[in-house]
C-alpha positions in Angstrom: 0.0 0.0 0.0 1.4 3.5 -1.0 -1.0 5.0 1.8 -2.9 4.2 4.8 -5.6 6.0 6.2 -5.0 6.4 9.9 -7.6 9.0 11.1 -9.6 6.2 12.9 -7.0 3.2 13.4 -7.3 1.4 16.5 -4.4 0.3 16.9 -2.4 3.7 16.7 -3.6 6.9 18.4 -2.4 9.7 16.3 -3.8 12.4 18.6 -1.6 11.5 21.5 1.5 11.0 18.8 0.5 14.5 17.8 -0.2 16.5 21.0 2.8 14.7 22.4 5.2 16.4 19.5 7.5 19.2 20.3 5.9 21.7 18.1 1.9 20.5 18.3 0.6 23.6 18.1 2.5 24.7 14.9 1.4 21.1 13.6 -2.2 21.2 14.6 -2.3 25.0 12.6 -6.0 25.4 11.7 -7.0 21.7 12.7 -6.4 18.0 11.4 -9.1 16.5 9.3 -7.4 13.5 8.4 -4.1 11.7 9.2 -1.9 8.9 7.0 0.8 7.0 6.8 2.1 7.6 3.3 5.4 6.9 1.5 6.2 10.1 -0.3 8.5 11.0 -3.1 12.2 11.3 -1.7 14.1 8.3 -1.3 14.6 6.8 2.4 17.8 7.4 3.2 18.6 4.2 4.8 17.0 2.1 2.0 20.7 0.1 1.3 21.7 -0.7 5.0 18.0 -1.9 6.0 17.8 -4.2 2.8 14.4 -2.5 1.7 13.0 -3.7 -1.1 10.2 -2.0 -3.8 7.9 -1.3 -4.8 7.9 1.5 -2.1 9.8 0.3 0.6 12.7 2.2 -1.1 10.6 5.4 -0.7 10.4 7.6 2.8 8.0 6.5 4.4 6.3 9.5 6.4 3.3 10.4 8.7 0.8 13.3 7.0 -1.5 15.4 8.7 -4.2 16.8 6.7 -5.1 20.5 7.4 -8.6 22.2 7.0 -7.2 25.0 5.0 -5.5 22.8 2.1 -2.2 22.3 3.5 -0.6 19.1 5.6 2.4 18.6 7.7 4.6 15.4 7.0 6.6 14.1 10.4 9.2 11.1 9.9 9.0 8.5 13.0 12.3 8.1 14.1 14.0 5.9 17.0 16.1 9.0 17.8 14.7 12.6 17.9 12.1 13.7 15.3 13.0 15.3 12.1 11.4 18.6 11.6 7.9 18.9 9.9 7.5 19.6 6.8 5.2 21.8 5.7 3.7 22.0 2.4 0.8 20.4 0.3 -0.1 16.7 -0.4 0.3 17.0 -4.1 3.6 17.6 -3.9 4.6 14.7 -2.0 2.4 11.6 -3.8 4.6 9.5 -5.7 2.6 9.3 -8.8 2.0 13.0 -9.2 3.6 14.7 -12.3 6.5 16.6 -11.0 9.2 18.7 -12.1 12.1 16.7 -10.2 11.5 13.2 -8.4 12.5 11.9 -5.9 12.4 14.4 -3.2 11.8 18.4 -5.1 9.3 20.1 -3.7 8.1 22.5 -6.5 4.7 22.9 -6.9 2.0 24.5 -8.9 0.0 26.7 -5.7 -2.1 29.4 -6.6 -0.5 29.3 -10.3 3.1 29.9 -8.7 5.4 27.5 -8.1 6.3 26.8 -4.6 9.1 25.6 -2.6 8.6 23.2 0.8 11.0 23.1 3.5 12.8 20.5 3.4 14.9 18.1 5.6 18.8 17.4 5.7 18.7 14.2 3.7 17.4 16.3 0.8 19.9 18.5 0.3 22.3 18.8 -2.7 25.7 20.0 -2.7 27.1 22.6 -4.8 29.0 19.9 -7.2 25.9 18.4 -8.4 24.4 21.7 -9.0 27.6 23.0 -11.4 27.5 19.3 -12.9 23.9 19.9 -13.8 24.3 23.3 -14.8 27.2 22.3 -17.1 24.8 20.3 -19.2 22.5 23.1 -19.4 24.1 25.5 -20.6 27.9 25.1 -22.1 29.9 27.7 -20.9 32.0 29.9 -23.2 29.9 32.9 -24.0 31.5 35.3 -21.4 28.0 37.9 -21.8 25.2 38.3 -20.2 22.1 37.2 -22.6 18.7 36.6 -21.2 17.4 35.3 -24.1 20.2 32.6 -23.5 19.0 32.0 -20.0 17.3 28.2 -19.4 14.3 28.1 -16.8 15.0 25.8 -14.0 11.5 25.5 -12.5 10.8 22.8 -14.8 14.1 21.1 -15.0 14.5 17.9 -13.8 17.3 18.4 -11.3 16.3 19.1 -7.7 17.3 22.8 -7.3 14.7 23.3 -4.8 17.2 20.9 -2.4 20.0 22.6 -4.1 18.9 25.9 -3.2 17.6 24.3 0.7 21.6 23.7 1.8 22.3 26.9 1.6 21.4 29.6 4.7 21.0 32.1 2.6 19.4 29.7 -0.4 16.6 28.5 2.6 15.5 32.3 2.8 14.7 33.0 -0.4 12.5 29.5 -0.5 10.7 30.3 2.6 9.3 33.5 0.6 8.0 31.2 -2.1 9.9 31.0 -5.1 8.2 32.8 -8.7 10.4 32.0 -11.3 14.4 30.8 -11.2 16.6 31.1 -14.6 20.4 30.6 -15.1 22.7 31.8 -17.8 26.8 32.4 -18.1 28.1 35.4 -16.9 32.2 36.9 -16.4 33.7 33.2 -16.0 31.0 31.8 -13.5 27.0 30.8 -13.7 24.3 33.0 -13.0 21.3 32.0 -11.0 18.4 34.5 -10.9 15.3 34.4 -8.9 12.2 36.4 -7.9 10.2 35.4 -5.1 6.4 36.7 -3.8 8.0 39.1 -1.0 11.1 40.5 -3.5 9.7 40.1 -6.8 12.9 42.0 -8.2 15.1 39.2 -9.6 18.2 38.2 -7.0 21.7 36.7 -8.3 23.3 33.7 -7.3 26.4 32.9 -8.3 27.2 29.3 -8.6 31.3 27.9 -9.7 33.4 25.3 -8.8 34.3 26.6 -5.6 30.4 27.3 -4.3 27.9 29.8 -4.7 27.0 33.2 -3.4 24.3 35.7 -4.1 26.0 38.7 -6.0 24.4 41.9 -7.3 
């Protein structure tokens, strides 16, 4: 099963697990109309050492609390301490939902924007697969700055939502909802450029082989 309904399971009472969470009230938000236990569309991270097998026992496996204004919280059962909720929408996280990046990016179409969840430390992606990726895009050896040149990323199938997550100043700028996100070539280095709902002026992000940084 890729989901299991377990608002009225007897066997598990979600409203203790729930209350009994560090941050209940930021869970609870506007209220809980329904709660499951859903694999979602990032990989689990200990897939190899626990021998776990598909078809979705290679996928996280997460609790989700749906909210009566749309939204829903995921919260990973852990042994240890609990990973931090997530908070975002169910589309974004079924497995069989079209997506611009899978496993594990969070871009979604909300409100006719795309949007970026927060996401957890096993998510992230390091600045080497970013310039990798951004190699293939777009060759670089035209040392000018040519926005017709530039390639949209919001659709692209690398997770540059993650990409953008390991960063302190990259998990700003996605907590302010993301609008549109380009890159081009630019005086010997990439060029990132994004516009958000709260600075809808477009911000530049540098990104070479020895990191990234926004830039003006």
């Amino acid at each position: 099963m890729e989901v299991m309904d377990l608002s009225f399971a007897e066997d598990f009472d979600w409203r203790d697990y729930v209350c009994n969470h560090s941050t209940a009230q930021t869970i609870v938000g506007p209220g809980i109309w329904k709660f499951e236990g859903r694999f979602v569309n990032t990989l689990e991270p200990n897939r190899k050492s626990h021998g776990l097998l598909g078809p979705f026992g290679v996928w996280r496996f997460d609790f989700v609390a749906l909210r009566t204004d749309g939204t829903a919280v995921r919260l990973h059962p852990s042994q240890g301490n609990e990973a931090k909720p997530i908070h975002g929408v169910l589309s974004t996280w079924r497995l069989h939902e079209v997506r611009a990046s899978t496993p594990g990016a969070a871009i979604a179409a909300m409100d006719g924007a795309p949007t970026f969840d927060v996401l957890g430390r096993v998510d992230f992606v390091s600045n080497k697969r970013a310039f990798e990726r951004a190699t293939q895009l777009f060759p670089p050896g035209v040392d000018t700055w040519d926005p017709a040149r530039e390639h949209d990323l919001t659709g692209d199938q690398f997770p540059w939502d993650r990409w953008l997550m390991g960063r302190p100043w990259g998990k700003a700028l996605a907590s302010e909802t993301l609008t549109s996100m380009t890159i081009g070539w630019h005086k010997e280095s990439f060029r990132i450029r994004v516009t958000t709902l709260a600075k809808p002026g477009p911000i530049n992000i540098r990104l070479s082989t020895s990191g990234s940084w926004l830039s003006r």
